[in-house]
N, C-alpha and C positions, 0 to 999 in steps of 0.2 A: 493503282490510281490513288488509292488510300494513303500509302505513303508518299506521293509526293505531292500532295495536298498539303500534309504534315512538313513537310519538306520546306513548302512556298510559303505556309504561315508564321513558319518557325524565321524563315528571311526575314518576309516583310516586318514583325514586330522588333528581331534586330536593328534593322534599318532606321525602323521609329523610333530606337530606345538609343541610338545616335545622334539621330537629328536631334533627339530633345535634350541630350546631355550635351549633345555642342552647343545648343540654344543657353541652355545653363550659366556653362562656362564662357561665353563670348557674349553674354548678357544681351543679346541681340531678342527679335521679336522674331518665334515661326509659327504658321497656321498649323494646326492639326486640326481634323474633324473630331465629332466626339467619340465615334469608336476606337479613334485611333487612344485617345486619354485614356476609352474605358481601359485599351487594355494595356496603357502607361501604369494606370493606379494601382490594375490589378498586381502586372508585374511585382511592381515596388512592396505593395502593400502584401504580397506572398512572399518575398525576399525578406520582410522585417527592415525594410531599408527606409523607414518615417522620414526621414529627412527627405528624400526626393522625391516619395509620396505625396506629403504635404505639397510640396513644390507643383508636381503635375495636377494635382486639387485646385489648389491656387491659380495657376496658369489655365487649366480646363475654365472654370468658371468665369476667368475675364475674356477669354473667347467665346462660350458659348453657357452664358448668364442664365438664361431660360431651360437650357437640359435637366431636365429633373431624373434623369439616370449620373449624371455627374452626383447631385445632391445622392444621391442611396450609395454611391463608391464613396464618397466623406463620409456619409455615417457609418460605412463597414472601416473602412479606417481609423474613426477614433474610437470602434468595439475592439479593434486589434491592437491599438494604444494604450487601450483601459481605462478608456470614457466615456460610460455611458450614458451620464447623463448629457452632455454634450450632442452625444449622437441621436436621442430622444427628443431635446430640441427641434432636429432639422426632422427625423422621422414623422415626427406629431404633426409638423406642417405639410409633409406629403400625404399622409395616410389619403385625407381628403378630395387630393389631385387626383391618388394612384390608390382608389379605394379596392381596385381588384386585383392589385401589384401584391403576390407571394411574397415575393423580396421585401419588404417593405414592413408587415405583417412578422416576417420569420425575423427579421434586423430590431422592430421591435420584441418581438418576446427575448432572446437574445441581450437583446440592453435589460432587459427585466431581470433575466437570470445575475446575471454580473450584478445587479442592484440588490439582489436578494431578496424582490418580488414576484417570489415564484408561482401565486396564484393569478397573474397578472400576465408573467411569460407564459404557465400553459394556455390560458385566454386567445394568447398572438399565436401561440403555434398550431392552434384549432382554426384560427383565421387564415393562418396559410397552409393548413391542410387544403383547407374547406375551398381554395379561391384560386388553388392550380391547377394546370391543364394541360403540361406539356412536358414531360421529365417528373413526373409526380414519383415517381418511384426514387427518385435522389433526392428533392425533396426533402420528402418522409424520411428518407435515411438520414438526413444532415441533421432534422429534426430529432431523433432519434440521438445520435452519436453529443448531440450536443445536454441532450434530457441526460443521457447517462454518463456524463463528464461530471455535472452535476449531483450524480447519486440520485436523480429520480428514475431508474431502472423499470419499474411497474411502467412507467408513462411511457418508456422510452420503448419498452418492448413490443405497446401495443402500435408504434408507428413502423417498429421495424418489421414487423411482420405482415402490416398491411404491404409497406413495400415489399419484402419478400414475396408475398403473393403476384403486385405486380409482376413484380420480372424474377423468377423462378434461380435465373443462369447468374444474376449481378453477385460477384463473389464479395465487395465490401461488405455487402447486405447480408449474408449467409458470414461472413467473420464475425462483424457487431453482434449480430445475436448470439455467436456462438459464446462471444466474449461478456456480453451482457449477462449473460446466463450463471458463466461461468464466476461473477461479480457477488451473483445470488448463490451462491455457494451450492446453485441445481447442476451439479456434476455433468446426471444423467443427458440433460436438453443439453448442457453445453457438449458434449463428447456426441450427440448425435447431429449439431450442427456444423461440428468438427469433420465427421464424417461425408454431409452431405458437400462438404468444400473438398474434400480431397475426392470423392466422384467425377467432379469438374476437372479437379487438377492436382492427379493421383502422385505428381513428382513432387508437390511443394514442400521439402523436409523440416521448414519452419511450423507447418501445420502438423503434421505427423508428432514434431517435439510438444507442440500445445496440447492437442490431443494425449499425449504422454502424460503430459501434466496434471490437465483433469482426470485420467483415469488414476493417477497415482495418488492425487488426493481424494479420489471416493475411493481408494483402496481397493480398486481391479488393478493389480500387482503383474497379472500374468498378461493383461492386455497393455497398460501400460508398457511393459518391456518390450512388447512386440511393437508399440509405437516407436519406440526412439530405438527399436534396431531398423525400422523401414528408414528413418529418419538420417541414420547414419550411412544406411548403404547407398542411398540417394547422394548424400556428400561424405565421405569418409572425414573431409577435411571440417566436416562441423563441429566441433567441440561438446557446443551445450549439452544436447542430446547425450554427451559419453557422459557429462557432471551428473546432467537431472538420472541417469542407468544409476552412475553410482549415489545417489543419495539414497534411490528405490530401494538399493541392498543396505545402505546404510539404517535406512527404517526398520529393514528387516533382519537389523541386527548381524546380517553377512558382511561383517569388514574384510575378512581376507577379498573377496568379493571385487568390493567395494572398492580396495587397492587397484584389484588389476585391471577396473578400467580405468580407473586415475591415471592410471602410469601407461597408457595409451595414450594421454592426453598429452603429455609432456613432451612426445619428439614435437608435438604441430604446435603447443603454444607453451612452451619453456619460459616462459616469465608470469604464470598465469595464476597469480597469487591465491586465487580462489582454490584453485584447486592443491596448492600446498598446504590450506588451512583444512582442507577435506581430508588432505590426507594424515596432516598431526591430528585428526578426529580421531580418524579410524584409527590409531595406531594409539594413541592416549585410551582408547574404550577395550583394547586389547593388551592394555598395560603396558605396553610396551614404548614406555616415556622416552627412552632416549631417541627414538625413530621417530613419536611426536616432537619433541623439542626441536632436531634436526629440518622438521619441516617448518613447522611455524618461524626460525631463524630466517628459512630460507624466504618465505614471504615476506617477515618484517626487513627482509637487506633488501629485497628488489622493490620494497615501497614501504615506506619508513614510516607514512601515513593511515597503513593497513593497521586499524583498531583490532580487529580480530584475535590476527597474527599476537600482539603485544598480549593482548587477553589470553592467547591458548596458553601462550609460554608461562604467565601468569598461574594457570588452573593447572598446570603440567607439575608446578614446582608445588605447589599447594598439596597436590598429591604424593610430591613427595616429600611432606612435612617441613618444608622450607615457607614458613609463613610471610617469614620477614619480605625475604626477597619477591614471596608472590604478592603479597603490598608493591611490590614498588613495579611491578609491570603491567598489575590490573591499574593503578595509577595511570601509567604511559598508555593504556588503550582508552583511559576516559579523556586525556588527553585530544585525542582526536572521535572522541565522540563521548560527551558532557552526560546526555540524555539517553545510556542505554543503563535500563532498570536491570539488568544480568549480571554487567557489570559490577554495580556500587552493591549490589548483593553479595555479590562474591568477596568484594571488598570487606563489606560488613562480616565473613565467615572467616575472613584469613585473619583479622583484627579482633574476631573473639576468641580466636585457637589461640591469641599472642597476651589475649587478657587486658587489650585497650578499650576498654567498654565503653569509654567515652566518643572512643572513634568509631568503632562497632554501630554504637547507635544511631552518632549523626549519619553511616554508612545504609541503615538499615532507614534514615529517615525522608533518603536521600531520593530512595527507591519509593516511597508512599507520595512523595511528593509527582515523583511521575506518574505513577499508578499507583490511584485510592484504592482501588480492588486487588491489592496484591496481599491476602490476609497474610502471609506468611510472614511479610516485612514488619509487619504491625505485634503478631506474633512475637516475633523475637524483639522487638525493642521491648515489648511488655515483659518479658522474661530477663532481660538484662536490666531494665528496672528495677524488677521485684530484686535480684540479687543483690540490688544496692537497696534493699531495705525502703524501697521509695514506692511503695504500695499505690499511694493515692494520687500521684502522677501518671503510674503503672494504669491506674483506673481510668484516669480522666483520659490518657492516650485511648486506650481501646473503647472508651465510648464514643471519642471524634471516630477511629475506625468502624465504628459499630452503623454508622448511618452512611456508608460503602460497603457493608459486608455484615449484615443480618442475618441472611443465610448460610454466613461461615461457622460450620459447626467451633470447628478451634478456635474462635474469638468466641463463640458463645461460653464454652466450657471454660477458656483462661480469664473472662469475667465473674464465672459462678467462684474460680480458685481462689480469685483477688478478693471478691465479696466477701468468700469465708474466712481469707488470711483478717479481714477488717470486723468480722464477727456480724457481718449483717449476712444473717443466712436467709432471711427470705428472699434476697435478692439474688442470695447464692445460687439457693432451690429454684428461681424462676430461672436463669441463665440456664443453668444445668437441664433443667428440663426440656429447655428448647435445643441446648443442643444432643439431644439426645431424639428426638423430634426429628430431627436434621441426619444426626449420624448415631444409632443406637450404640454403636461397639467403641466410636471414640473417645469415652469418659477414663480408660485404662491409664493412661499417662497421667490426666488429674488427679487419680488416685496414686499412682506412686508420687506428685508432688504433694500432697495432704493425705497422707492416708485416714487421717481423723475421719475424712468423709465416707471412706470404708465401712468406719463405725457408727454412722448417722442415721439411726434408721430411718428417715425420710427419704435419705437419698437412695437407701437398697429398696426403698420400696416402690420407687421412681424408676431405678435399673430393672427390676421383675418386670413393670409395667409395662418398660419398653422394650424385654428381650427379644421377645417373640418378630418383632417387626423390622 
């Protein structure tokens, strides 16, 4: 009965969504009632199809002027357009028609969020917690799903759990939280909300592989593999499940491992560039460059735009003391990605093995500009500084990095070095102390760049102080 109810519905909106496209195209005039618009707008407005949206908006409203359900499908259309103040307009003037309309309430908070009035949106989504009656458990979840798209996670959790309570069985609601959870980096509640979804529906191997996921990032290694082997025997033809096995053993330092379920992967998805960069990993972390190289090639030929690929071959040659030429393939991987900090690092290492310091640096500056808190890149341009004799550059750089990275021992101790190379040792002693504060046993390296300081007895009496700790 069930399905051909589904069956009749699924007709008749066809049928509507003819009439009103030949109404369209033959510019003629036809009645539709207003259900039949709502569910033109919805259609359209779920298809992403704005143009004939707009159209059945348009045409709804010169038929029936006074439907204040037309008016709430235009404001969810121009939230889906990415206009909300537009859609707040017509909201603000229903609110008081349709003062106990959920919809209305949830469309406002919604236009809040997108405005980036989020004291404002939780307000409306309290209004339409607070003002439903019928379906409260979706709702709350819509409520929910949209709070944590946003990154209000806390807020989002406490509506999904109220729905979860509602209806126990609703699997969206038992994913979002699992997923929510798993946002919060609470492993634990996510893998147990993981669970209570696969009770429901013990075949779904996409859940099994998630479940995988979270357990291998709280580092349950033994349960995690037992995830994504349910996961694969459920579909053998799943791929993911075999990557995410082989990264587990990759973490765990098992590459041979880590090969042989790669090479599982390859009869079912032989173009699967992912998985040839996994495996010039494993095979470069095994020394064994030439069987990396061969992989990483085989990636960068079946997709020319694969950053990775061009990087591994890069870090491959680098290894093997070919600095030149790994300059010119970490190049070709920033090529197709400008903005990875790993990269222009690397770049900056193969350009100070080749003694371009000029490049090295801008390489090393390249990467602070993505990430302030990267101390290491700050690090080394202050050490290629100092080698060019440019001390108080050297300075001024790591005090811009000093107000991102305060608590990095290493910029505190290469600001005590640079003090003392300028002869301002109070400033030396104070750097030096804090980073020892920070990291007691890291001041060894400053000492083989000054060993003067060896001989200072402030500064041994500063190291005594803090051995112990």
């Amino acid at each position: 009965m069930e399905e051909s109810c589904n069956y009749l519905f699924d007709d008749n909106l066809e049928y509507t969504i003819n009439r009103f496209q030949e109404m369209i195209k033959s510019r003629t005039t036809k009645f539709f009632d207003v259900h039949e618009f709502e569910e033109l707008i919805d259609f359209y407005t779920d298809q992403h199809n704005f143009q004939y949206a707009d159209k059945a908006v348009y045409h709804a409203i010169q038929q029936h002027p006074e439907a204040l359900t037309i008016k709430i499908k235009e404001a969810r259309l121009l939230l889906e357009k990415g206009i909300p103040q537009r859609a707040m307009l017509i909201l603000d003037k229903l609110e008081p028609l349709e003062y106990a309309n959920h919809d209305v309430y949830f469309l406002q908070g919604l236009a809040q969020l997108l405005s980036d009035n989020f004291t404002s949106a939780k307000k409306y989504m309290e209004k339409a917690a607070e003002t439903v009656d019928d379906e409260k458990d979706e709702v709350l979840y819509q409520i929910g799903i949209n709070l944590s798209q946003f990154g209000f996670h806390d807020d989002a959790l406490i509506y999904l759990h109220e729905a979860h309570r509602l209806n126990k069985h609703n699997l969206l609601i038992i994913y979002e939280l699992a997923t929510t959870y798993e946002f919060k980096q609470n492993y634990e509640l996510s893998a147990r909300y993981y669970h209570k979804y696969l009770d429901q529906d013990p075949f779904a191997e996409t859940m099994w592989n998630s479940l995988g996921q979270v357990q291998m990032e709280n580092k349950k290694y033994d349960e995690a593999l037992e995830a994504f082997d349910f996961a694969i025997s459920i579909n053998p033809m799943y791929t993911t499940p075999l990557q995410n096995k082989a990264m587990l053993f990759m973490r765990r330092l098992n590459f041979p491992k880590a090969i042989q379920v790669l090479e599982e992967v390859l009869p079912i998805d032989q173009n699967n560039t992912m998985v040839y960069n996994q495996l010039g990993e494993c095979y470069k972390n095994l020394n064994e460059l030439s069987g990396a190289l061969r992989c990483y090639k085989t990636a960068a030929s079946i997709d020319e735009t694969n950053a990775d690929a061009w990087y591994g071959i890069g870090m491959v040659l680098f290894q093997q003391n070919k600095y030149k030429d790994s300059t010119r393939y970490i190049q070709k991987a920033l090529t197709y990605d400008r903005d990875n900090a790993d990269y222009w690092f690397s770049l900056g290492d193969a350009y100070k093995k080749l003694n371009k310091t000029e490049k090295a640096i801008n390489a090393y500056n390249n990467v602070t500009n993505i990430d302030q808190h990267d101390d290491e890149a700050w690090y080394e341009q202050a050490l290629l500084l100092k080698r060019q004799k440019k001390i108080n550059e050297a300075i001024n750089l790591l005090n811009k990095a000093y107000s991102f990275n305060n608590c990095s021992a290493r910029i505190n101790y290469t600001l005590s070095l640079l003090y003392y190379l300028k002869k301002h040792h109070n400033l030396a002693e104070q750097y030096f102390e804090k980073g020892l504060q920070i990291d007691s046993l890291g001041y060894h390296k400053i000492l083989n760049d000054a060993p003067r300081i060896r001989m200072d007895q402030r500064f041994q009496n500063l190291i005594r102080k803090y051995a112990n700790q």
